[in-house]
KEROLUM-59960 format. One record per residue (C-alpha): x, y negated, z. Coordinates in Angstrom, 2 decimals, padded with zeros to 5 digits. Last residue first. Layout:
<rec <X,Y,Z>> ...
***
This chain:
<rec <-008.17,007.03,-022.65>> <rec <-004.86,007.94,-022.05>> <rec <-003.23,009.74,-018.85>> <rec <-000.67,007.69,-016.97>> <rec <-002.81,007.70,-014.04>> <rec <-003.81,011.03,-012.90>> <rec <000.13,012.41,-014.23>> <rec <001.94,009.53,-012.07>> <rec <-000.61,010.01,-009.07>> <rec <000.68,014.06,-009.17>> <rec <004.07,012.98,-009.57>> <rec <003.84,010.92,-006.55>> <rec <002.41,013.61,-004.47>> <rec <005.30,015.77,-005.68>> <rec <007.49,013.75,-005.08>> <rec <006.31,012.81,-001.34>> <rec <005.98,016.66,-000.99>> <rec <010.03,017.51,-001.96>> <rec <011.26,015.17,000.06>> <rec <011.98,011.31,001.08>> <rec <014.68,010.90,-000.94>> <rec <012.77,011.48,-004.01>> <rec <010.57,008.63,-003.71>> <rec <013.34,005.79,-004.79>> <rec <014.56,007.83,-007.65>> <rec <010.39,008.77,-008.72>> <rec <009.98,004.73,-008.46>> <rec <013.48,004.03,-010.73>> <rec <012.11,006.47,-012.95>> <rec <008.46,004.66,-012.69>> <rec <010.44,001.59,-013.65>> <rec <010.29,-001.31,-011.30>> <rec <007.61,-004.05,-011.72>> <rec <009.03,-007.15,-012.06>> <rec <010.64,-009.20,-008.89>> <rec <009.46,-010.97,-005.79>> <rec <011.77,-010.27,-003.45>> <rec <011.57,-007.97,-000.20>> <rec <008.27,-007.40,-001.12>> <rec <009.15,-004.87,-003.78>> <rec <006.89,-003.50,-006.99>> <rec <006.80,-000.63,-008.00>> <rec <005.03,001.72,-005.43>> <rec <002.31,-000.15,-004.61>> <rec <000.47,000.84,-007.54>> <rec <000.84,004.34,-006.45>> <rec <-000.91,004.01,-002.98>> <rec <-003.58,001.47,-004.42>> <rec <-004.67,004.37,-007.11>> <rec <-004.39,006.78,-004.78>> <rec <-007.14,005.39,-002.76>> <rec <-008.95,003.98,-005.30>> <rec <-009.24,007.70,-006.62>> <rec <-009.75,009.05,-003.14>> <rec <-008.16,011.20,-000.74>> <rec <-004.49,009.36,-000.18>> <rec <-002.88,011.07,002.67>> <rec <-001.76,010.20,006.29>> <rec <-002.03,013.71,007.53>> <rec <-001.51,013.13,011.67>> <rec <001.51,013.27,013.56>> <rec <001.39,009.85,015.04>> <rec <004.08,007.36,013.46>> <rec <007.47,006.18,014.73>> <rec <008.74,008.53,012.07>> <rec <010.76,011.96,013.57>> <rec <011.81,012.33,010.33>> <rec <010.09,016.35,010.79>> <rec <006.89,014.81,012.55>> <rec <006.39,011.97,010.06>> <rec <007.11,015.40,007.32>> <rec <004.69,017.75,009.00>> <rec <001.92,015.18,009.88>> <rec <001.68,014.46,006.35>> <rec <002.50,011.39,004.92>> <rec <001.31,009.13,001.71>> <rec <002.99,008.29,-001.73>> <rec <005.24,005.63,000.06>> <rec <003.00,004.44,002.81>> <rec <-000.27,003.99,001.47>> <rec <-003.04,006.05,003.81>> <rec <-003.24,003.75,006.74>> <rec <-003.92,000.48,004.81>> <rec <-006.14,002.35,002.31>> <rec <-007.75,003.82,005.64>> <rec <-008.70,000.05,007.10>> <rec <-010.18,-000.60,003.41>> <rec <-013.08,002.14,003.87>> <rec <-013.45,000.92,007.28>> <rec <-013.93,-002.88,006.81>> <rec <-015.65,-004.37,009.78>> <rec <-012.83,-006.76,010.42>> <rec <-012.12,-004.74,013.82>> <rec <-011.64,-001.76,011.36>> <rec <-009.38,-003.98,009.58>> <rec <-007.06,-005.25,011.73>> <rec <-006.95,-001.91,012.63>> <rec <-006.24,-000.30,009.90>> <rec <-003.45,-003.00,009.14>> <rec <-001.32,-001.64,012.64>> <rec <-001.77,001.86,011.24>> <rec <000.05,000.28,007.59>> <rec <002.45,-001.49,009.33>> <rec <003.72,001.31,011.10>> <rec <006.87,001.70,009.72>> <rec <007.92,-001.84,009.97>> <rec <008.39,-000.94,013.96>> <rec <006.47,-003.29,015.66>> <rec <007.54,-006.53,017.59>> <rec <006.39,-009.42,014.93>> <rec <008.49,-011.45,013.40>> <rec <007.41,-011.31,009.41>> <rec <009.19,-013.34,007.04>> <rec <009.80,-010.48,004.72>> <rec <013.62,-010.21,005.24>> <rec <012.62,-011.08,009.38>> <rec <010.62,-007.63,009.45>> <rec <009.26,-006.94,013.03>> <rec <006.28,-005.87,012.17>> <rec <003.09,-008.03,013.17>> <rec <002.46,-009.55,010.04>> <rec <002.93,-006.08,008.02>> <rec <-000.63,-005.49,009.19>> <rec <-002.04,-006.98,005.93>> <rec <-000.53,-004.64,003.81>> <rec <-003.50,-002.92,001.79>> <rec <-005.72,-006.22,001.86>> <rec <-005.23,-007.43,-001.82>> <rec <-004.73,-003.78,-002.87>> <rec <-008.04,-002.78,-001.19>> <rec <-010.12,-006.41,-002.53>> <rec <-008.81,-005.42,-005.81>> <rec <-009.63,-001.77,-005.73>> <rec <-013.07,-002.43,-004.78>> <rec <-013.71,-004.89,-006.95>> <rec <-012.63,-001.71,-009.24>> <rec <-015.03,000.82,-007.76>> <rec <-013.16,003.36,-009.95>> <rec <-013.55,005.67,-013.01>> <rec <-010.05,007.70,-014.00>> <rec <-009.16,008.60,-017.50>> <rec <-006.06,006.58,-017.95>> <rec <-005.32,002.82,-019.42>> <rec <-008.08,000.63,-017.79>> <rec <-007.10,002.66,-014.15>> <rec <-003.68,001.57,-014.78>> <rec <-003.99,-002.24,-015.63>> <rec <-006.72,-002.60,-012.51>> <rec <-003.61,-000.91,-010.26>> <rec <-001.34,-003.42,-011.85>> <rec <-003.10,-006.48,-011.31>> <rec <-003.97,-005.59,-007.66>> <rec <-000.27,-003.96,-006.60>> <rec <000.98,-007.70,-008.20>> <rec <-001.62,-009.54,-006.58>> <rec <-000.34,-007.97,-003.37>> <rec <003.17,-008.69,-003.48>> <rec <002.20,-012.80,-004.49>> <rec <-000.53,-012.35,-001.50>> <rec <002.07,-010.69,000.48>> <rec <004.97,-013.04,-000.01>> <rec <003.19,-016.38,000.11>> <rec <001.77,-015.66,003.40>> <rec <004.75,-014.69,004.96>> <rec <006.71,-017.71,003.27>> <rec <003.62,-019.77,004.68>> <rec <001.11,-021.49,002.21>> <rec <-001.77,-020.10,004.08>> <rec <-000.54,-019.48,007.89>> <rec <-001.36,-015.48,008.03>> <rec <-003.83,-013.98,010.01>> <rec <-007.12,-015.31,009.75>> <rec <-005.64,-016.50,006.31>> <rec <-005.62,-013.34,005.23>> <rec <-009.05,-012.57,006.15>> <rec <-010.41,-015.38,004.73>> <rec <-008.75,-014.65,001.16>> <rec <-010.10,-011.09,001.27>> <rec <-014.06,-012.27,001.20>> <rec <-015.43,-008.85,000.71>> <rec <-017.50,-008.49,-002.41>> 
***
């Protein structure tokens, strides 16, 4: 199992507000994403999924984000790129693409090129079940302020702005995990 806690702390102060807010954010996604692949029909590498969720946003650290405690110089945007490769230097390739892959309900090149995102114009999509499974977890819960889980209406409100595909992506990860046992 990967040892997430050191790599946090190799870039966050432990204890700081920054810290704080993505291990609390985090151990939300974690909790969550366990609770949904329990309920629905999906198998997955659970440690896995904890050690992805865990590690998913570690590149917010060097976003400029002062609401999240984070003072960095990049675009918040691109926090997920910036976490692959913290993580690909970390060894951790199969965790560096959660960290690219999670924004929203993923990207493809068409819609970061269309927004004109500070993002390259490459398909930034969930592939795998752990994958997705991370991606929609991450969806309800804020790290702006700790707070419960929002609703999956208020979720499929909050993704509809951004288009027709990110709804339909999310839909999709609504319908894989919300099945029953």
């Amino acid at each position: 199992m990967v040892d997430f806690e050191s790599i946090i702390e190799k870039y966050y102060t432990k204890d700081s507000d920054a810290y704080n807010l993505l291990t609390i954010h985090s151990r939300q996604v974690a909790e969550l994403a366990l609770q949904l692949a329990d309920r629905s029909a999906v198998v997955v590498d659970r440690d896995f999924v904890v050690e992805a969720s865990m590690l998913h946003d570690i590149g917010i650290c060097r976003t400029n984000a002062p609401g999240i405690f984070c003072f960095g110089t990049e675009p918040y945007l691109r926090h997920g790129l910036i976490g692959k490769a913290m993580l690909l230097e970390e060894g951790l390739p199969r965790h560096a693409l959660v960290c690219e892959r999670h924004i929203g309900a993923g990207l493809t090149a068409d819609e970061i090129r269309e927004q004109n995102l500070p993002l390259p114009a490459v398909d930034m999509l969930p592939v795998t079940l752990e994958e997705k499974l991370v991606c929609y977890a991450d969806n309800f819960f804020s790290k702006s302020h700790i707070a419960p889980a929002r609703t999956y209406k208020k979720v499929r409100a909050m993704m509809a702005r951004y288009g027709e595909g990110t709804l339909q992506r999310l839909e999709a990860m609504h319908e894989l995990f919300s099945k029953k046992n």
